[in-house]
N, C-alpha and C positions, 0 to 999 in steps of 0.2 A: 057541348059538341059531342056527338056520338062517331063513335069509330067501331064501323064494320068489318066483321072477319069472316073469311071466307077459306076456302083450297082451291086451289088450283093445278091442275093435273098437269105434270111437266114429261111423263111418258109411264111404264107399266113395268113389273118388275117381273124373276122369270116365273113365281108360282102365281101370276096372275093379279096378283093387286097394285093398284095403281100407284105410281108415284105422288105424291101430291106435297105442293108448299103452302105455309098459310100466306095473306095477303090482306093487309090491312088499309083498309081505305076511309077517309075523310075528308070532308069539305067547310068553306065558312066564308062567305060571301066572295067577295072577285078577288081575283089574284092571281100567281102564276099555277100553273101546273108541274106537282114536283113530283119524281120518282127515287126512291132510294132504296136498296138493294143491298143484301150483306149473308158473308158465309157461303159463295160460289164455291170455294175452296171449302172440303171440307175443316183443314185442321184451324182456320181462320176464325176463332168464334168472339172476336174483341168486337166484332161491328155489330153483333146482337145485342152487344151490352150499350153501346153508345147509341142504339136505335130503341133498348129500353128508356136510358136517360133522354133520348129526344124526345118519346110519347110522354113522356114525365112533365117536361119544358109545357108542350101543347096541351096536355091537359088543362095545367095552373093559369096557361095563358094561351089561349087558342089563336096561330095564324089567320091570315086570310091566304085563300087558294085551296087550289085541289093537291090532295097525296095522296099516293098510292105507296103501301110500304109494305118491302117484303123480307125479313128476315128468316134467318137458314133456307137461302134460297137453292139449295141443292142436298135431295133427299137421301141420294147414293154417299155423295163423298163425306157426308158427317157420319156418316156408319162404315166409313171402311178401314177399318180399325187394323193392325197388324201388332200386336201383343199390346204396348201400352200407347203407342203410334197411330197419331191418324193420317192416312194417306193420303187424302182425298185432293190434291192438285191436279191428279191427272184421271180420266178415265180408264179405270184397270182393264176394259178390253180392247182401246182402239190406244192409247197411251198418248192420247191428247188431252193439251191444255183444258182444261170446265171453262176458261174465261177467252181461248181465242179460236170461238166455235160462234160469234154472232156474224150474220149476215151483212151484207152490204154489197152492190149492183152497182157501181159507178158507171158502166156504159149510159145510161139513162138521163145521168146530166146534164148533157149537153143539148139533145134533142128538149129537154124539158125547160132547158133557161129559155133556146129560141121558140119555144110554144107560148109561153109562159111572158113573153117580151114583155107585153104592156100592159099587163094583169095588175092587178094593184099589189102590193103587198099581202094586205089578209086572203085573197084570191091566191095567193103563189103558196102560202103558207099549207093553206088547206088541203092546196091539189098534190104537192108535194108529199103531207104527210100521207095521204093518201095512198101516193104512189109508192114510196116508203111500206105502207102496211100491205097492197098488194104484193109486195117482191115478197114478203113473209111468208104470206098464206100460199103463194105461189111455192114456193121454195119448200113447206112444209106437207103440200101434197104432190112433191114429184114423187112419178113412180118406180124411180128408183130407194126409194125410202132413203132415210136417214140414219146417222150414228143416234149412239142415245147420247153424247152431249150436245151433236147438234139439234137434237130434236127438244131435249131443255132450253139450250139456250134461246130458241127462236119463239119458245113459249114462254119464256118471262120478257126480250123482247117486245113481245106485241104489247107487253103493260107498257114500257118505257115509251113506245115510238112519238104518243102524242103529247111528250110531257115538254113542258119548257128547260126544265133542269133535270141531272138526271147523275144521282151517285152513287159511285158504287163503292163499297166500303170492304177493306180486306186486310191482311197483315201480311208483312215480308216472314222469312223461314226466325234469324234473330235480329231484327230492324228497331231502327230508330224509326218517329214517325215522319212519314215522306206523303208526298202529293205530287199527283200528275196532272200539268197546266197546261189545257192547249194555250199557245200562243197569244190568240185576241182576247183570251180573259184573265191574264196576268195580273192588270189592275186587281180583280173583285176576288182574284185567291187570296189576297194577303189576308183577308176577314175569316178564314179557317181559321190560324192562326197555327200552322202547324211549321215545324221549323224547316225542314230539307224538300225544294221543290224541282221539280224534272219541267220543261218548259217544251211541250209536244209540236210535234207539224202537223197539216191534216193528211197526213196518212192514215191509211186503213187496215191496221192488222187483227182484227177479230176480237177485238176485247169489247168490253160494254160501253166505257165511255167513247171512245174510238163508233164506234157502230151509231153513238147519236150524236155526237158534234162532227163527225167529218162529214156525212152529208150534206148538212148546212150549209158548212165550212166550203166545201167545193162547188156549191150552189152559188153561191156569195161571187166567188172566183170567176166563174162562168157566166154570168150575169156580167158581171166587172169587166171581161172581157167583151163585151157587150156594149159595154159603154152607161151601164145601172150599176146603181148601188142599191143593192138588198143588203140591209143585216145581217149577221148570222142567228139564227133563231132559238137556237139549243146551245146549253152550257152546261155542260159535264165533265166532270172529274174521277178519276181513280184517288180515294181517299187510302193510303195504308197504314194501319194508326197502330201498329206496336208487331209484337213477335206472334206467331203461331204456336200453337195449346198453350197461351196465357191471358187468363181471362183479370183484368184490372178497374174495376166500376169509376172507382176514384177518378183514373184519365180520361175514360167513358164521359163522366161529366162535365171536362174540360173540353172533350171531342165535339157533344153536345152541342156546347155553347157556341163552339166557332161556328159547325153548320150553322145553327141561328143566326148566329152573328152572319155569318156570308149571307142568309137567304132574307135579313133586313136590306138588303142593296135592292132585292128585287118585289119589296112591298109586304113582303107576311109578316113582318112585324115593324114598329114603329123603330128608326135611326136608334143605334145606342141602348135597346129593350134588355141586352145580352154581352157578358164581359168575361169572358173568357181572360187567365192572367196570360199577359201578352209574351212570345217566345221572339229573340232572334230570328229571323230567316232569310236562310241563304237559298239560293237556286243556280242550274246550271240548264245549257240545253241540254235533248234529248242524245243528242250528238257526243256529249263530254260526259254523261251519265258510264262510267267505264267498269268493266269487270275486273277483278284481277286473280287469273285464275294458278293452282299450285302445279310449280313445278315437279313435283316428285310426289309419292304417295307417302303417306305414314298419317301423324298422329299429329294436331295442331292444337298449339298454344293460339289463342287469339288475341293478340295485343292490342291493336286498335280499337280505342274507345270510340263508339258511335256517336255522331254526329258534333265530332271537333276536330275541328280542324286541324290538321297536322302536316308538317312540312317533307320535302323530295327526300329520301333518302332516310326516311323513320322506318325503323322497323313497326310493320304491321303484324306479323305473323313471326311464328318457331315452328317448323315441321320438325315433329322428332323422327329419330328410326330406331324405333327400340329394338328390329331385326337384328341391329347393329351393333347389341349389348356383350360385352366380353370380349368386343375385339377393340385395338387399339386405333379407333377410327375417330373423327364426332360423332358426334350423338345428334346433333339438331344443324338444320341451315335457318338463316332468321332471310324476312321473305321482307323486303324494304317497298316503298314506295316509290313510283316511276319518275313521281313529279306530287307539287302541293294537291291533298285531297281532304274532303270530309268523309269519312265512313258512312255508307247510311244501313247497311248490314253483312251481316255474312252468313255461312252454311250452317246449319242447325246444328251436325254432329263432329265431332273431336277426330272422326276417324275419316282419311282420304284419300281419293284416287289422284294418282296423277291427271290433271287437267280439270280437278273439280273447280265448281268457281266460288273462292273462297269469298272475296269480301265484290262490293257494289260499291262506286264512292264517287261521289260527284265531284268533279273538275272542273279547271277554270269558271271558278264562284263568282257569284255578285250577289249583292243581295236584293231578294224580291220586293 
């Protein structure tokens, strides 16, 4: 199986040279169409590792289906360095998200289910993606121009729109590993095998996986409405598989396996090819996903151990105030819990504002 590399120009930088990501593609008789994606964030580099150990997997033992694979998919935020700190979550001159800058046109639905009525499935599929790739290029030559992350994102994008499946792989600031599930694929995520899952709607907030399951997803609805049952056609995930600037090969290989493991559901490799050792998992909706942010600024103990479970009235946190050193005050408030939660992470550094948001923990659990 041969795997070709390529660049891809994602925009231009200001003395003139261009931005570009590499982009790795492969094929091996019929199968689905898969996209995977990693390091939109600059300081996120764990998914480069577990998209080394996935070319590892497919070498030894080649899928069937098409991939497209793009790691350090953003050229700006891996180089925005600030002493030993990589910045790179937001774009330093508009101070937006790199990952909630993809497109999506939902007026178009609706006239497109009733056009679309009695089209066959593979007829609906096609004209759709279609329509899908024109909003892009449309979108990408208004002349109004664009930011520079919206103009990245809507060119890595255009890889994803035709694909069946489509992941994107990243890391929380200090997280345990968590996964984002839309709703009708709950079943086929427990095969990641990753422990803490977020259970999504088809809403549309700019992120990657969001940009190609909720088109579908509302297609599906609209249709239904209708009185047709169309599938939904695309399945994608936010994979978040450990902390930001920690790079770990070892769970990489465990990371591996589960995509493998998930993408035997959809034919690239034969039932059972891949075994990941199997974790717990819990999931919550998107709804119960809760922040819990610090009352007062200072200096934080972080007590809550990720991803266990722990009961209403556990202390999570100590803010200290060491402002407060020589006078006959406390020293620290301990910051408890609302109600029963799992941690699935918290803020990267010791030092806080009032109203940072300290820890993420999912609520009212069940398991996936």
């Amino acid at each position: 199986m041969q795997m070709v590399v390529s660049d891809r120009v994602v925009g231009q930088q200001p003395n003139g040279e261009r931005a570009t990501v590499p982009v790795i593609q492969f094929s091996n008789g019929t199968g689905p169409k898969v996209y995977i994606q990693a390091n939109i964030h600059g300081a996120e580099i764990q998914g480069n590792a577990v998209i080394e150990r996935f070319l590892s997997l497919c070498r030894t033992h080649p899928p069937q289906g098409q991939f497209t694979i793009v790691p350090m998919a953003n050229p700006i935020g891996i180089n925005q360095k600030s002493g030993e700190f990589t910045l790179g979550r937001f774009d330093p001159i508009s101070g937006d998200n790199w990952n909630r800058q993809y497109h999506f046109n939902g007026d178009a639905i609706a006239p497109f289910a009733q056009q679309q009525r009695h089209a066959s499935d593979q007829q609906v599929k096609a004209a759709f993606t279609e329509l899908l790739q024109q909003q892009l290029q449309a979108r990408l030559q208004t002349p109004w121009g664009l930011k520079t992350g919206q103009r990245m994102a809507l060119s890595l994008q255009q890889l994803a729109t035709d694909a069946d499946i489509v992941l994107d792989l990243h890391t929380g600031p200090v997280s345990d590993r968590h996964l984002y599930v839309p709703e009708f694929a709950r079943a086929q995520a427990k095969r990641f095998n990753i422990p803490l899952n977020i259970i999504m709607p088809a809403d549309f907030g700019g992120a990657l996986d969001e940009a190609a399951f909720s088109p579908w997803w509302q297609l599906s609805q609209a249709f239904a409405a209708l009185g047709r049952d169309f599938p939904i056609a695309v399945n994608a995930f936010t994979l978040e598989l450990g902390s930001q600037e920690h790079l770990d090969p070892h769970q990489a290989e465990q990371d591996a396996l589960g995509i493998a493991s998930y993408l035997e559901q959809h034919g690239c490799w034969a039932d059972g090819s891949h075994h990941p050792t199997p974790v717990t998992q819990h999931a919550c909706l998107l709804q119960d996903y809760r922040a819990l942010y610090s009352p007062s600024g200072g200096q934080v103990e972080y007590l809550g151990q990720l991803g266990t479970p722990l009961p209403q009235g556990q202390a999570i946190a100590r803010i200290w105030h060491y402002h407060k050193l020589g006078q006959d005050t406390p020293l620290f408030e301990e910051i408890t819990l609302p109600c029963d939660a799992i941690p699935v992470l918290h803020f990267a550094s010791a030092n806080a504002q009032q109203g940072t948001e300290l820890y993420k923990v999912l609520t009212n659990t069940f398991e996936l």
